[in-house]
Kinemage of the C-alpha trace (Angstrom):
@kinemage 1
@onewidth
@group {chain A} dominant
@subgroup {mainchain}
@vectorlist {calphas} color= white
{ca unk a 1} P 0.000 0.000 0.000
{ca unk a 2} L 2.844 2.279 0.438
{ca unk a 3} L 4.069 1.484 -2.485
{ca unk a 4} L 1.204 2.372 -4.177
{ca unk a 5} L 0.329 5.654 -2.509
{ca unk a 6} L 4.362 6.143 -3.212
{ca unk a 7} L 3.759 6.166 -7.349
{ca unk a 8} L 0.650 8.663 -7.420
{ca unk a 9} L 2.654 11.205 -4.938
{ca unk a 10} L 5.980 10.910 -7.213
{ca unk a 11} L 3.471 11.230 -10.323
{ca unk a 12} L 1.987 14.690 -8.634
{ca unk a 13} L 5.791 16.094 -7.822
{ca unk a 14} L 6.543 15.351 -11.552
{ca unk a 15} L 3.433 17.120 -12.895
{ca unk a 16} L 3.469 19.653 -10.328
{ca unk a 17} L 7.806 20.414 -11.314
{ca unk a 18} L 6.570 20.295 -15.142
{ca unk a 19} L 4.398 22.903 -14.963
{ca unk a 20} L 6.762 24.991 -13.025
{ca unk a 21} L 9.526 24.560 -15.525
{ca unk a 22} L 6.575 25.056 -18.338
{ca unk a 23} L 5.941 28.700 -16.809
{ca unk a 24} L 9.472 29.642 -16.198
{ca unk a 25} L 10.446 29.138 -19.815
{ca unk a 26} L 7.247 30.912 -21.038
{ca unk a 27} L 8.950 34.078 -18.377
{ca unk a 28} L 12.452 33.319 -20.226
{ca unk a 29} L 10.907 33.172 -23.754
{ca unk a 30} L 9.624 36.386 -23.277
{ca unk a 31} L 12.485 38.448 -21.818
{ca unk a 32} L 15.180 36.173 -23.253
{ca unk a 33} L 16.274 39.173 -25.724
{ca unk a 34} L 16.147 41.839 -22.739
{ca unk a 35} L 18.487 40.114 -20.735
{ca unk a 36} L 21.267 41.623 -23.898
{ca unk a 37} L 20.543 45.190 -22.714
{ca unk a 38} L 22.847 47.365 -20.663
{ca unk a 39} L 22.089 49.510 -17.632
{ca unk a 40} L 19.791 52.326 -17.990
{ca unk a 41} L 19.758 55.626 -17.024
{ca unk a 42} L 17.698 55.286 -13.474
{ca unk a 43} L 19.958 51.771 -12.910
{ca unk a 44} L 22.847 54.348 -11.450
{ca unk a 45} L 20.728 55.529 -9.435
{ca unk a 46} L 19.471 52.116 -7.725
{ca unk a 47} L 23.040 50.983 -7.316
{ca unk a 48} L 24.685 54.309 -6.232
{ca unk a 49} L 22.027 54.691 -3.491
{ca unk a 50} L 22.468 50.304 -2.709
{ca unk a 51} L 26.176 51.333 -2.358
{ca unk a 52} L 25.256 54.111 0.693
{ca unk a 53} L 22.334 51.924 2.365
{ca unk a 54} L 22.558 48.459 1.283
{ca unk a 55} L 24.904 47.513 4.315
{ca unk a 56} L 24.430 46.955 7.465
{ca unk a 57} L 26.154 50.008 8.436
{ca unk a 58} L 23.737 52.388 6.387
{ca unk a 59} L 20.779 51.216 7.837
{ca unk a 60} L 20.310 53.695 10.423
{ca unk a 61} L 20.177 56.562 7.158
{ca unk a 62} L 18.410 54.495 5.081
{ca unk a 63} L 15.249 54.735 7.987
{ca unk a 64} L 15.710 58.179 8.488
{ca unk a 65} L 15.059 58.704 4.843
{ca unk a 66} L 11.069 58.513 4.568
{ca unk a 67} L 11.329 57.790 0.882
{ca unk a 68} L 13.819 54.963 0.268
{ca unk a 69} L 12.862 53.109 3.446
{ca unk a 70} L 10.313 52.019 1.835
{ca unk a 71} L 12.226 50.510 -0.984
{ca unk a 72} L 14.720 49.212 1.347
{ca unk a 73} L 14.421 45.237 0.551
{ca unk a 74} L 15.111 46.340 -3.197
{ca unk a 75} L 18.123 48.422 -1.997
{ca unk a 76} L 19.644 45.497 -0.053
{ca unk a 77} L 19.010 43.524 -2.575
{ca unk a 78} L 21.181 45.388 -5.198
{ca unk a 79} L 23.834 45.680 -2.889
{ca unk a 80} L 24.523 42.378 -2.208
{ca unk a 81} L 24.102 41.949 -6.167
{ca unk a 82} L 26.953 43.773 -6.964
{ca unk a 83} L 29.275 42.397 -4.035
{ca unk a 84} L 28.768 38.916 -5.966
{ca unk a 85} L 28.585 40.051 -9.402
{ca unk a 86} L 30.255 43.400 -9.501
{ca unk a 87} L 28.894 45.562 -12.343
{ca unk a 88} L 27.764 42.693 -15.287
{ca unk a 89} L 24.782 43.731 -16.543
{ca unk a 90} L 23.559 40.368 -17.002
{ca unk a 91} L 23.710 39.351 -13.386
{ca unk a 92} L 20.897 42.660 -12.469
{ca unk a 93} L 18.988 41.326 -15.325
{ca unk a 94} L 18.771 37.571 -14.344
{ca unk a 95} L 17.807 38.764 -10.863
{ca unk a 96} L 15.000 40.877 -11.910
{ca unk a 97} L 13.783 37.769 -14.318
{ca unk a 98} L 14.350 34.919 -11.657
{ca unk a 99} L 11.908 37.319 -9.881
{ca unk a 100} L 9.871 37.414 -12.257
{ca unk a 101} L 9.496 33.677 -12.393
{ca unk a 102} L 8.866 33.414 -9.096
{ca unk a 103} L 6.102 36.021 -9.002
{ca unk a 104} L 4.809 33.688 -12.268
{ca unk a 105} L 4.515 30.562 -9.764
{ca unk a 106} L 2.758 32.634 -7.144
{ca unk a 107} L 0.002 33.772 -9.821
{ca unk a 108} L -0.365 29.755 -9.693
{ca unk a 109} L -0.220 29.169 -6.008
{ca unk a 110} L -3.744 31.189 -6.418
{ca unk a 111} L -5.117 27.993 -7.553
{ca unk a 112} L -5.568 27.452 -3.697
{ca unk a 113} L -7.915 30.520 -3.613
{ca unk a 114} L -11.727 29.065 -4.071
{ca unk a 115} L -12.797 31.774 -6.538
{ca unk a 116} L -9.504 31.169 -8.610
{ca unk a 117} L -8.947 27.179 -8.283
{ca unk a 118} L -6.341 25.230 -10.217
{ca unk a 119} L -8.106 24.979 -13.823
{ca unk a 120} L -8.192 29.230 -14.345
{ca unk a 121} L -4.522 29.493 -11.899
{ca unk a 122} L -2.550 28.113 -14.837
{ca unk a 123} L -3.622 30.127 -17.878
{ca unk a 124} L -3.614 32.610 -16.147
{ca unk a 125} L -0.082 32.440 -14.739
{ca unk a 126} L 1.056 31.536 -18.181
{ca unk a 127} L -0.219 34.787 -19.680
{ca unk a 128} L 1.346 36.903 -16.671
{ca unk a 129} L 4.341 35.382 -17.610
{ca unk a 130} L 4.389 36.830 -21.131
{ca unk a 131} L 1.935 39.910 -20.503
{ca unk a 132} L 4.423 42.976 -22.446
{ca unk a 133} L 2.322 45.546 -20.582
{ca unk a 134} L 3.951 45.375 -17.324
{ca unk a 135} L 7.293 44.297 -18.818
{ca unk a 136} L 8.421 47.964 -17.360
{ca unk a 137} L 8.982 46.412 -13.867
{ca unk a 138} L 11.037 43.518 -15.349
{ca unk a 139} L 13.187 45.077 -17.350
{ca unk a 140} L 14.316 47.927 -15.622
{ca unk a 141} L 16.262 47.297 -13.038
{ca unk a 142} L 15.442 50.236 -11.244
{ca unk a 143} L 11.534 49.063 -10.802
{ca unk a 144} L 13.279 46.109 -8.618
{ca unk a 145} L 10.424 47.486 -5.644
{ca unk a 146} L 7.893 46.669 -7.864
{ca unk a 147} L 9.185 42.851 -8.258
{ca unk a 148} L 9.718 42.281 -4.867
{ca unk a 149} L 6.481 44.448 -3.130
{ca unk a 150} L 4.369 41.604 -5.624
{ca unk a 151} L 6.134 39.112 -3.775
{ca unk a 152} L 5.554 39.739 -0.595
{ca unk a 153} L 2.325 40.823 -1.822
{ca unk a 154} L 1.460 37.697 -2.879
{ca unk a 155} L 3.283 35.454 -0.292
{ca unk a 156} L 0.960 37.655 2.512
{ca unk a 157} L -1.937 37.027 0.705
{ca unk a 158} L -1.444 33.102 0.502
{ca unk a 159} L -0.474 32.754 4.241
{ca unk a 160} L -3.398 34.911 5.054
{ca unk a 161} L -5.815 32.666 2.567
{ca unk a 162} L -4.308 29.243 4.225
{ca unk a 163} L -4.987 30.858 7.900
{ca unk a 164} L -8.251 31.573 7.155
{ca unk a 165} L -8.908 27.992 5.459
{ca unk a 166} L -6.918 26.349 8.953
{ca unk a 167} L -6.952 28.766 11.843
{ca unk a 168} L -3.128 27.724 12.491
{ca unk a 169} L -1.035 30.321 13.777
{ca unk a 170} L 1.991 29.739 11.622
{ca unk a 171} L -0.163 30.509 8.902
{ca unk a 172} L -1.107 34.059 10.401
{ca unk a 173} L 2.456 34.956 11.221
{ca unk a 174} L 3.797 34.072 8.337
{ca unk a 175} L 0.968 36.772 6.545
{ca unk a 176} L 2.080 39.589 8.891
{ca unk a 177} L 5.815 38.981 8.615
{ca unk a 178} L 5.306 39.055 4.318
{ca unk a 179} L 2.829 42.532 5.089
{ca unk a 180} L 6.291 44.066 6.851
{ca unk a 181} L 8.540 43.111 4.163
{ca unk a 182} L 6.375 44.352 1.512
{ca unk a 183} L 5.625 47.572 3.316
{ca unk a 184} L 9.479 47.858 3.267
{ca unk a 185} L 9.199 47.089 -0.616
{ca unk a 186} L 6.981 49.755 -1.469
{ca unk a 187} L 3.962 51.895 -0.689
{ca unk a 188} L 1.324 50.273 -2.337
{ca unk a 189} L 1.904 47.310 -0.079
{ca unk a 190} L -1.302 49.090 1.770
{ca unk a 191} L -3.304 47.459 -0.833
{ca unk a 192} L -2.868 43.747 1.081
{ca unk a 193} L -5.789 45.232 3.359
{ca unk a 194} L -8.232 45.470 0.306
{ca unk a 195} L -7.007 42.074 -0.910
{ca unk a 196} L -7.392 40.415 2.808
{ca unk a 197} L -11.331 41.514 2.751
{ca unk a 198} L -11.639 40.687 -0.920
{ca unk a 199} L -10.034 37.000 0.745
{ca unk a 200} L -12.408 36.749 3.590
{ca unk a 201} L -15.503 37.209 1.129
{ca unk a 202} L -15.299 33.592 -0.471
{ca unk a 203} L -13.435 32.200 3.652
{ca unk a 204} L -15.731 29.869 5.865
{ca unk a 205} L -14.328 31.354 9.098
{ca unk a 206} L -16.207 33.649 10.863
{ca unk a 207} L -16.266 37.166 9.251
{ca unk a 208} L -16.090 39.068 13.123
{ca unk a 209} L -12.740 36.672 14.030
{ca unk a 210} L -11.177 37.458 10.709
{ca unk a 211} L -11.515 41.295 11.120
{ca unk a 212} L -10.125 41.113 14.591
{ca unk a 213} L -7.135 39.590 12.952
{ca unk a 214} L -7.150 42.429 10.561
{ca unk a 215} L -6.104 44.065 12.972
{ca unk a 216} L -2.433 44.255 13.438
{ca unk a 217} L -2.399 44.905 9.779
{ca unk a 218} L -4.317 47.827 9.835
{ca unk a 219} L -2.089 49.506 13.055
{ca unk a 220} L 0.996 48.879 11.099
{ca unk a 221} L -0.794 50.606 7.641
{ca unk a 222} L -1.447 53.480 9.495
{ca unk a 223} L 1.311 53.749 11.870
{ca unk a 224} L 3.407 53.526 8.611
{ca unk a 225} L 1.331 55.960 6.186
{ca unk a 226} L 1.394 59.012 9.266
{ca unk a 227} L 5.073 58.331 9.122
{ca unk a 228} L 5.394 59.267 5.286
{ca unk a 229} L 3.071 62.184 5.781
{ca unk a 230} L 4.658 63.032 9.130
{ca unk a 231} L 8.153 63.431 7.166
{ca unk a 232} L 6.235 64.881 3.708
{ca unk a 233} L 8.163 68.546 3.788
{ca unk a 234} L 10.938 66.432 2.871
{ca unk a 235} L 9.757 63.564 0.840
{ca unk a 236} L 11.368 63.984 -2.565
{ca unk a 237} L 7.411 62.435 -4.004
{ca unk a 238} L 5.627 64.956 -2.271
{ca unk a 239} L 7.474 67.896 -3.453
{ca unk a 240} L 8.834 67.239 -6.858
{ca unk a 241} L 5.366 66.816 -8.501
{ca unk a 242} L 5.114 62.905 -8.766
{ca unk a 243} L 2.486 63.011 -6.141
{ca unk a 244} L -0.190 65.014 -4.875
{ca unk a 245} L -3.579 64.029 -2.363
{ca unk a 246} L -5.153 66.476 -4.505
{ca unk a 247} L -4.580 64.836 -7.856
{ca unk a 248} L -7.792 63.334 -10.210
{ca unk a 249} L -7.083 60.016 -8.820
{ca unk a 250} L -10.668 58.677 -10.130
{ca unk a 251} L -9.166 59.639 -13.794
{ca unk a 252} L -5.977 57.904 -13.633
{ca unk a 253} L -7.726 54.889 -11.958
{ca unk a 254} L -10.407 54.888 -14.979
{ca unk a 255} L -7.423 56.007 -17.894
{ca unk a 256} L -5.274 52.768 -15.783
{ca unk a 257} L -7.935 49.944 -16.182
{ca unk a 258} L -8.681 51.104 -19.466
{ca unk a 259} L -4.789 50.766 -20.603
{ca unk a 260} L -4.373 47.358 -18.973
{ca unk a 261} L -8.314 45.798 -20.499
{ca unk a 262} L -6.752 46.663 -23.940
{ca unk a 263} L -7.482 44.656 -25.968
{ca unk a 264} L -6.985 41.048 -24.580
{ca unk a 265} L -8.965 42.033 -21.238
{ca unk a 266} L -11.940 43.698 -23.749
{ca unk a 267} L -12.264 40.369 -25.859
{ca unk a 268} L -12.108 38.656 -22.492
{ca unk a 269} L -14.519 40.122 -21.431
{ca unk a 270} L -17.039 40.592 -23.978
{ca unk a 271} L -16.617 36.387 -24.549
{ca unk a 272} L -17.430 35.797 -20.756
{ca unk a 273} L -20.170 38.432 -20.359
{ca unk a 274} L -21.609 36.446 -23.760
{ca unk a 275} L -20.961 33.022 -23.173
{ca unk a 276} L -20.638 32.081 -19.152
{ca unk a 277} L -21.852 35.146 -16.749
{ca unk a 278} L -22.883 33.487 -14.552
{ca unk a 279} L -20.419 30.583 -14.090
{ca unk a 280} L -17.513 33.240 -13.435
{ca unk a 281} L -19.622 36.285 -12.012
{ca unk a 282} L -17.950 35.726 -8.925
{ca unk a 283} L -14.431 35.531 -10.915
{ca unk a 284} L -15.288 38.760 -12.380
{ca unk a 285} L -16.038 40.755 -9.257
{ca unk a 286} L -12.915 39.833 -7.371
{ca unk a 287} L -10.699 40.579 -10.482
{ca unk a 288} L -12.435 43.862 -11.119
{ca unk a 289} L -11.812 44.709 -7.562
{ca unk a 290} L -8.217 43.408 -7.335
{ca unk a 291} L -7.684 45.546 -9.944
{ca unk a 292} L -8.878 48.703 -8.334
{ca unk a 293} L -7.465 48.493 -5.352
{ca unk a 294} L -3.918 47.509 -6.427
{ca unk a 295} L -4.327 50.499 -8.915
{ca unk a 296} L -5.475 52.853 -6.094
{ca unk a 297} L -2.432 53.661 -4.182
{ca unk a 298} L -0.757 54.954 -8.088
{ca unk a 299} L -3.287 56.936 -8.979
{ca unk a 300} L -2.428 59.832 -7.176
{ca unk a 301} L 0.088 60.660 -9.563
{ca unk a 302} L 0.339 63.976 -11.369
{ca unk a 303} L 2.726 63.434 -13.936
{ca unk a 304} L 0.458 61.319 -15.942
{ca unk a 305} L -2.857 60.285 -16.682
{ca unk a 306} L -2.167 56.793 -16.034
{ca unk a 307} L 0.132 54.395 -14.120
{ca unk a 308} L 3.382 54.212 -16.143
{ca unk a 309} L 3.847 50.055 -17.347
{ca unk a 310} L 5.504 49.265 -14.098
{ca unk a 311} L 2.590 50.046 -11.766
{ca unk a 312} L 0.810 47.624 -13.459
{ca unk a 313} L 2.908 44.398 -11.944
{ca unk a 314} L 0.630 43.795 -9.664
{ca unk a 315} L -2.870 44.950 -10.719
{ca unk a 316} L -2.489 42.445 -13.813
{ca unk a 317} L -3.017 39.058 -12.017
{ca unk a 318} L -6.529 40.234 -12.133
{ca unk a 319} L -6.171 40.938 -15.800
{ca unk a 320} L -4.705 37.563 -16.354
{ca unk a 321} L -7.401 35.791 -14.546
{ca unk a 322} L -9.798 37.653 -17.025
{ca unk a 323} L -7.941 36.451 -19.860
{ca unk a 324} L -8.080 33.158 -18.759
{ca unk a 325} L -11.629 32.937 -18.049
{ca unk a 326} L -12.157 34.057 -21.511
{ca unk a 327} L -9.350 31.620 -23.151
{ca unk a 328} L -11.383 28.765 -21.004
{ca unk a 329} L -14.835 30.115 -22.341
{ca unk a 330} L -14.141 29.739 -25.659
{ca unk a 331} L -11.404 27.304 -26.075
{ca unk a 332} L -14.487 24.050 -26.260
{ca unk a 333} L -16.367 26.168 -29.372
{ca unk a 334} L -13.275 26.522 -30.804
{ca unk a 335} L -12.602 22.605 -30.494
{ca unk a 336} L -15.703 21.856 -32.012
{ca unk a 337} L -14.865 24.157 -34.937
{ca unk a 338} L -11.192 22.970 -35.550
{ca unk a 339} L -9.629 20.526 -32.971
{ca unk a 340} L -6.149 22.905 -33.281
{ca unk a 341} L -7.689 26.096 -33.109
{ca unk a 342} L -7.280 26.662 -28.987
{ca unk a 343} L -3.520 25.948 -29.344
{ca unk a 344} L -3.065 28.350 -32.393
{ca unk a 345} L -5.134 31.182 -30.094
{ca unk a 346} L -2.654 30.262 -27.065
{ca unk a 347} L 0.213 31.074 -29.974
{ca unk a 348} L -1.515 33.982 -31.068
{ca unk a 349} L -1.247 35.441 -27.400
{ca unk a 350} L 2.349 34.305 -27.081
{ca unk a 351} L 3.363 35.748 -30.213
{ca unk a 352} L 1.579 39.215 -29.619
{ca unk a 353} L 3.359 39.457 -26.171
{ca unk a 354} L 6.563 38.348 -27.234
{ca unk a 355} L 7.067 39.939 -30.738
{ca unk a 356} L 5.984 43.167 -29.143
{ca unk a 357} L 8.827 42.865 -26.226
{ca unk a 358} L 11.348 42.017 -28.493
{ca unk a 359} L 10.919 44.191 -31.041
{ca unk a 360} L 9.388 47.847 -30.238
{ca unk a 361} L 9.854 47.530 -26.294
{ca unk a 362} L 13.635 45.868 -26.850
{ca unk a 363} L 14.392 49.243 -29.204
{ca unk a 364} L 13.047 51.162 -26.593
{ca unk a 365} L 14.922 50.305 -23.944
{ca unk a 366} L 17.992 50.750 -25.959
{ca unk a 367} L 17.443 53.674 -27.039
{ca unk a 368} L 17.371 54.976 -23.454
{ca unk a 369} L 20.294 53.177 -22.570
{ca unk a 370} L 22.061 54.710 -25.318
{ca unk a 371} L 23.412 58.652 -23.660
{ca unk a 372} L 25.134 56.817 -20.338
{ca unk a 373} L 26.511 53.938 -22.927
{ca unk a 374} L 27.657 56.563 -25.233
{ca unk a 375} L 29.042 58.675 -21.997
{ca unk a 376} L 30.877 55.549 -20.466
{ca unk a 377} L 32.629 54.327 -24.078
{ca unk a 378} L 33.635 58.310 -24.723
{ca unk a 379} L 35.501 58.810 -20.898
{ca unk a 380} L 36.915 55.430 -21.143
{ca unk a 381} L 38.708 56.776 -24.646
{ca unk a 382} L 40.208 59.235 -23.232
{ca unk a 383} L 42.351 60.320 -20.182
{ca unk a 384} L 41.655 63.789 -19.698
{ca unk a 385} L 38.742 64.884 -17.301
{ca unk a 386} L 35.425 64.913 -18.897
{ca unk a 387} L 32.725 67.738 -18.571
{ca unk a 388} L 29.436 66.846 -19.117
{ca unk a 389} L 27.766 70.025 -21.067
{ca unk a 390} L 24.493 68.192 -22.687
{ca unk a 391} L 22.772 64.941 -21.088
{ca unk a 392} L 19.463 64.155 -21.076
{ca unk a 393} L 19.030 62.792 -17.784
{ca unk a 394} L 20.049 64.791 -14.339
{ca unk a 395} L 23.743 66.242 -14.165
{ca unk a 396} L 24.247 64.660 -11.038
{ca unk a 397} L 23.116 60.992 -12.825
{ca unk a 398} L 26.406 61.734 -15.508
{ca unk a 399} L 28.582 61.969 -12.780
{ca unk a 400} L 27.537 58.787 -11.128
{ca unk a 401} L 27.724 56.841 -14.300
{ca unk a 402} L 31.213 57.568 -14.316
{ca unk a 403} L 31.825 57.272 -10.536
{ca unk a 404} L 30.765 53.097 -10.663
{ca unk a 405} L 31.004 52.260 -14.511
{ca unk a 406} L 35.177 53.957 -14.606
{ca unk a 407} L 35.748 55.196 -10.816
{ca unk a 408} L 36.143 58.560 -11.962
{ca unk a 409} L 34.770 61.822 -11.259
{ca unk a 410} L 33.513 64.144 -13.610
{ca unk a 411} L 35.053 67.392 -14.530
{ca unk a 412} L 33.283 70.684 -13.337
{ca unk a 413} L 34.235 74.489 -13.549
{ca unk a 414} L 37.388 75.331 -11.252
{ca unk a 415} L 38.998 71.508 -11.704
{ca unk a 416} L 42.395 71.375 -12.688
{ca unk a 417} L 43.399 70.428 -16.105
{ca unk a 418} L 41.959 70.798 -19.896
{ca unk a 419} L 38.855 68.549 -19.914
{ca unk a 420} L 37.341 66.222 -22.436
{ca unk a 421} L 33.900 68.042 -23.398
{ca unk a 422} L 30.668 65.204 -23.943
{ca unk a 423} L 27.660 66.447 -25.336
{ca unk a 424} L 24.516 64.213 -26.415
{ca unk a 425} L 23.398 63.811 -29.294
{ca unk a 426} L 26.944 63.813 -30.556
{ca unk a 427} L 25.456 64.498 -34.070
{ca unk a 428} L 24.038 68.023 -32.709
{ca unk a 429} L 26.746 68.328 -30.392
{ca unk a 430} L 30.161 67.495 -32.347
């Protein structure tokens, strides 16, 4: 009997390790070409800052600063990066995608949920894996919060789903020790207390219990939100015009969905509202409002009228799960039409997500990439000092290219010497 019970569980592993290798190559197929592409501009940034706070010993600034303490797990994160890998590109880039992939298998861990169960969980973690319109947050390396916030996200989320399915404490601890880690991620970490009453809608245990467990998570929200407001005459996002209480949040919210639907969400949609209301109305209403409230804590912005690609990490596991509802809606009609026509729609979404990524978003990204490559190659040609006189990013981001890509400093009025003038566009600028 052993024996027997033995070959079914070994079976399960194998299936179970198949479809995680199945999702992690659909993640690698898509940003396989990304992975070629050098720093960008904000990348500087993310290490030079990593360099000051990542150890130990810069803790005690890093939580006096009430911006980048809340970005801190990123920060360490990059730190420790380049102590292993020094300054190779590639290494940043296979972090941000082995995150990536791991975010992919927590989309299926949702298979646990009720409302999301294990025949929607894998569609729709195969189309997060390939979505292009959050690729933003995996292929800059400076949107590293955004990766690791999701996780945490996520990993709170499942605890918190699992306590409320078992009542074991391990269960709840391990919820609220993910909730501080992602509020050390990044701000919109607040959204787990949306997500944790979306959870106990579709939870057997008693509603009044779970809401009294709710609430440790709400006194650390709010202790943590007055301290960002407390310290807001010198929060860089307060006063620099990213961010604003006063902003047309319900515009940016509406503009947001309305970005992310297109178009795959839209035909989605319009197949389920068609074909199976009422078998996924419940499927619909928690992915329309996982989408709101992960979009609500960006859409204070003023800078734009939407969430920029990156701020869309999280809010599109709802989208996903709305793609796959539709994909499972329709893929039996399809069947009966033409017994391959569900696989060539799967390839049709795989080559729509991938061709775009690696050829108008892979351009892209090189294009910006190009002034601090062009910077770096011109200094390392020469060894006089080199003044900066035309850059399209910050001055102070020019000097810290050349600070960790050549350990040099850059040359400013007063300096000794005869210096070696850049300028970019070098065509404009000879």
């Amino acid at each position: 009997m052993g024996q027997l019970r033995a070959g079914p569980d070994r079976q399960r592993v194998r299936k179970r390790a198949a479809l995680l290798g199945v999702l992690a190559l659909l993640c690698v197929l898509a940003y396989l070409p990304s992975l070629t592409l050098p720093f960008i501009a904000d990348d500087y940034v993310q290490i030079r800052l990593a360099r000051d706070w990542g150890p130990v010993s810069g803790w005690p600034s890093l939580a006096a600063d009430a911006l980048y303490r809340s970005r801190a797990t990123s920060l360490v994160m990059t730190y420790w990066t380049e102590r292993l890998f020094g300054m190779e590109p590639l290494a940043y880039r296979l972090s941000s995608l082995l995150l990536h992939i791991l975010n992919t298998w927590l989309v299926l861990a949702l298979a646990r949920w009720r409302v999301i169960g294990p025949r929607l969980a894998l569609p729709a973690a195969a189309f997060f894996a390939i979505y292009e319109g959050h690729q933003e947050a995996v292929i800059w390396y400076a949107a590293l919060p955004e990766l690791l916030v999701f996780t945490f996200v996520l990993l709170c989320l499942l605890a918190w789903i699992r306590w409320l399915e078992t009542a074991r404490a391990a269960w709840y601890a391990a919820s609220l020790a993910s909730f501080v880690l992602a509020l050390y991620s990044k701000e919109s970490a607040v959204a787990v207390l949306g997500l944790q009453l979306v959870a106990m809608r579709f939870a057997k245990r008693r509603r009044l219990a779970a809401m009294a467990a709710m609430a440790p998570f709400l006194l650390l929200a709010v202790a943590y939100t007055l301290a960002i407001f407390a310290a807001r005459t010198g929060h860089l996002h307060f006063n620099d015009g990213t961010f604003s209480l006063s902003a047309p949040f319900w515009r940016t919210l509406a503009n947001s969905t309305r970005r992310l639907l297109w178009f795959w969400g839209l035909l989605a949609l319009a197949v389920v509202l068609r074909l199976r209301r009422r078998r996924y109305r419940f499927l619909l209403a928690t992915a329309a409002a996982w989408v709101l409230i992960t979009f609500l804590p960006y859409s204070f912005l003023t800078y734009m009228p939407h969430v920029p690609s990156r701020h869309t990490y999280l809010a599109s596991v709802g989208l996903s799960w709305l793609v796959a509802a539709g994909f499972l809606t329709i893929r039996r009609r399809l069947a009966a039409w033409r017994r391959w026509a569900p696989a060539a729609l799967a390839l049709l979404v795989l080559a729509h997500n991938c061709g775009y990524l690696w050829t108008r978003k892979q351009r892209q990204y090189r294009e910006r990439a190009a002034p601090t490559e062009a910077l770096v190659e011109f200094a390392a040609r020469t060894d006089r000092p080199v003044e900066v006189r035309c850059f399209p990013y910050a001055p102070i981001l020019a000097e810290w290219v050349l600070e960790i890509r050549l350990n040099r400093k850059a040359w400013r009025p007063g300096d000794a010497g005869e210096p070696a003038v850049f300028c970019w566009p070098r065509e404009k600028h000879p």
